[in-house]
Structure formats: structure tokens, C-alpha cells
C-alpha positions as CSV (number, residue, x, y, z in Angstrom):
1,X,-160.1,253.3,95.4
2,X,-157.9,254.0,98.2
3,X,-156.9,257.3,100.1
4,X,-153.5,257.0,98.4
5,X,-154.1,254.6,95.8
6,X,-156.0,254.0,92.1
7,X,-156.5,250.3,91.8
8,X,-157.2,249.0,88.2
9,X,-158.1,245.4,87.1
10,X,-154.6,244.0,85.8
11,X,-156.4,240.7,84.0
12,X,-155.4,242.0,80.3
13,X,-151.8,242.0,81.1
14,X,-151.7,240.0,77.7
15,X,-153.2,242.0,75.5
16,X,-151.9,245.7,77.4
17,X,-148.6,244.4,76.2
18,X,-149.3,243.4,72.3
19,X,-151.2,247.0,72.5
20,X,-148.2,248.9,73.9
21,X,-145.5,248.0,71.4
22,X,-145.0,244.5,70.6
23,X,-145.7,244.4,67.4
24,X,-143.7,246.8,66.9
25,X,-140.7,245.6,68.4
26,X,-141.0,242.4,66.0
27,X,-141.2,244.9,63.3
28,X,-138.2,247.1,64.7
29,X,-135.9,243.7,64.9
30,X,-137.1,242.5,61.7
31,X,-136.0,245.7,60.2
32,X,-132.7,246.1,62.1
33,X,-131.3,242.1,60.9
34,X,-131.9,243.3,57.2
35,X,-130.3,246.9,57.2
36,X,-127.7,244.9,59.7
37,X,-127.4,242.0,56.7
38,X,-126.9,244.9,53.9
39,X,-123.7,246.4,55.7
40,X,-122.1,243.2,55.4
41,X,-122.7,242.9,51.8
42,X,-120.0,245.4,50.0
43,X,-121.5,245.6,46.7
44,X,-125.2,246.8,47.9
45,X,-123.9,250.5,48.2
46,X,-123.0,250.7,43.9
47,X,-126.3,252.6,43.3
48,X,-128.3,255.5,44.8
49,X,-131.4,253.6,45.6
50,X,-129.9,251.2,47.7
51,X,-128.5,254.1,50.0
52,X,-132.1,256.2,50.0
53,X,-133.2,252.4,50.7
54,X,-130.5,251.8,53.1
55,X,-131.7,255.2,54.5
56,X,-135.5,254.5,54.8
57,X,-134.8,251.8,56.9
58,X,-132.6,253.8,59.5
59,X,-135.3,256.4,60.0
60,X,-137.9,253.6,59.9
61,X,-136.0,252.1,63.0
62,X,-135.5,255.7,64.7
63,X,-139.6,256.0,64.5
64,X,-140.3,252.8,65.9
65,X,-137.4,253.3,68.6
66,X,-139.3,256.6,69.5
67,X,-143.0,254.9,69.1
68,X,-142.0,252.4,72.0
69,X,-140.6,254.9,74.4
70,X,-143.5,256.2,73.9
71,X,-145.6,253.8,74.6
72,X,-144.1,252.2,77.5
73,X,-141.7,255.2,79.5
74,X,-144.8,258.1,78.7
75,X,-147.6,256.2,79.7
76,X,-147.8,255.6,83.2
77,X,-147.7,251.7,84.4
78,X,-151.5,250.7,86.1
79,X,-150.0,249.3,89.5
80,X,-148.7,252.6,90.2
81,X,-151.6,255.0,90.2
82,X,-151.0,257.8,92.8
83,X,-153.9,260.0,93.5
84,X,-152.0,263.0,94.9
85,X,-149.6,263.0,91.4
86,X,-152.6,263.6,89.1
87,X,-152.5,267.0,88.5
88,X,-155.0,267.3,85.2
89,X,-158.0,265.3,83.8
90,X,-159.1,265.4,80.0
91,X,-162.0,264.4,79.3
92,X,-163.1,263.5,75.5
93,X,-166.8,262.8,75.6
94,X,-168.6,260.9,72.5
95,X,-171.3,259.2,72.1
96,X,-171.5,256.3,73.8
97,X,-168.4,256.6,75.9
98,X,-165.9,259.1,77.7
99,X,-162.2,258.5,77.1
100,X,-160.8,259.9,80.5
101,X,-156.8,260.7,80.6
102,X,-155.1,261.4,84.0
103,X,-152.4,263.8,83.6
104,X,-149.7,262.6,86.3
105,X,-147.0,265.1,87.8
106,X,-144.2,263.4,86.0
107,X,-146.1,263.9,82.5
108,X,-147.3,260.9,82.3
109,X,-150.4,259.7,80.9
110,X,-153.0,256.7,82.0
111,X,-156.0,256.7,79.7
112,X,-159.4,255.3,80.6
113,X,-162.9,254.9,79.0
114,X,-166.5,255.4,81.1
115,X,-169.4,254.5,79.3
116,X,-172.1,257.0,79.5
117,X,-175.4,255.4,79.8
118,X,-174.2,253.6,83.3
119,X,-173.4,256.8,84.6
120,X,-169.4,256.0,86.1
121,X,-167.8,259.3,85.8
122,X,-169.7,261.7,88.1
123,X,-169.1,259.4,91.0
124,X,-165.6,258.4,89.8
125,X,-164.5,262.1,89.6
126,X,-166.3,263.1,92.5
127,X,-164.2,260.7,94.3
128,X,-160.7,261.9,93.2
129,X,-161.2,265.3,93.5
130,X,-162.0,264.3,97.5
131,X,-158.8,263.0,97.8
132,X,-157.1,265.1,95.6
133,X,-158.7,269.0,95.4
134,X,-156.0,270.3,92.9
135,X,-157.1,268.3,90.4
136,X,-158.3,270.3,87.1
137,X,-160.9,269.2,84.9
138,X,-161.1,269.6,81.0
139,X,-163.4,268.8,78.4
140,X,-161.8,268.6,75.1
């Protein structure tokens, strides 16, 4: 940890990105070349199913649109973590480990997870809140 800085391990680059949305981008594609491959069809449209089926798939397509900005515009990017942005810290304690979100200026989210029986997250918030004094601390 830096004076400015948050530095986070980046070795699961991999597996950040499959858990961020790229499943769901397969999905979205897959989705969009078969609702793309009915419009060129003229006689799908003769009955009413096929538009409420024609329709499922656009709102399916809106959701997973709106699932990936989501996931990758909402949730702030771990190279970039600016101490003097965060502005609020949740905490969610269970029983074996605390799920820690920092609240960035921008609205942004970056989620972590402490486990509590090696005792990381007294000394990790004790640290930001040197660097950072307006941060506000909540337990949900």
C-alpha cells in the first residue's frame, strides 16, 4: 500500500475476465446471430409466438447488454485503486470471511474478501483510514 496507491495481486487476470462477463458475451452473440437469422427469414413472423419469441430474445439481449456494463464500466478496474477516491466501505461479515466493498467517488465499486481467523481487516482498515480520514465505515 502506497500513500496514493491500493496495489492488488493482478495474477488471475484469466479468470477476473470469464467472471466479469464473458460468458455472457458468448451468450449475448449467440443470441443476437439467431434473432439476426429470423429477420431474414419472411415467413417466421405468420404466427404470434414467433413475435413473443422474436420478443424474448430482444429483451434477453437488452439484459445481458446491461449485465456487462455492469460488470465491467461499474466495477472499478484493480490497477487503478485511488485511496483518496474511496469515500465508503461496506463491510458484510459471515462466518469465516468478510466481503469488503470500497465505495469509489465515481460510484464505483471494487469488492474484496478478508478471512477472519488471520485477522487482515483491522490492520488493513486502519491503514486506509490513515491515508484517507473521510472514509465511512459500515457494517451491513
Amino acid at each position: 500500500m502506497d500513500n496514493n496507491k491500493l496495489f492488488l495481486d493482478l495474477k488471475s487476470y484469466k479468470s477476473d475476465l470469464k467472471r466479469r462477463g464473458g460468458y455472457l458475451g458468448v451468450f449475448l452473440v449467440l443470441i443476437g446471430i439467431s434473432a439476426f437469422g429470423n429477420l431474414k427469414r419472411e415467413k417466421y413472423f405468420e404466427t404470434i409466438f414467433h413475435y413473443l419469441d422474436f420478443g424474448f430474445r430482444i429483451i434477453g439481449m437488452i439484459a445481458i447488454v446491461l449485465i456487462i456494463y455492469n460488470l465491467f464500466f461499474l466495477k472499478k478496474s484493480k490497477k487503478n485503486l485511488i485511496i483518496n477516491e474511496i469515500i465508503k466501505i461496506n463491510l458484510d461479515k459471515e462466518e469465516f470471511e468478510t466481503e469488503l466493498t470500497l465505495v469509489f467517488s465515481d460510484k464505483r465499486e471494487q469488492d474484496l474478501s478478508f478471512r477472519n481467523l488471520e485477522n487482515q481487516i483491522e490492520p488493513f482498515l486502519d491503514d486506509l483510514k490513515k491515508r484517507n480520514s473521510r472514509i465511512i465505515v459500515k457494517n451491513i
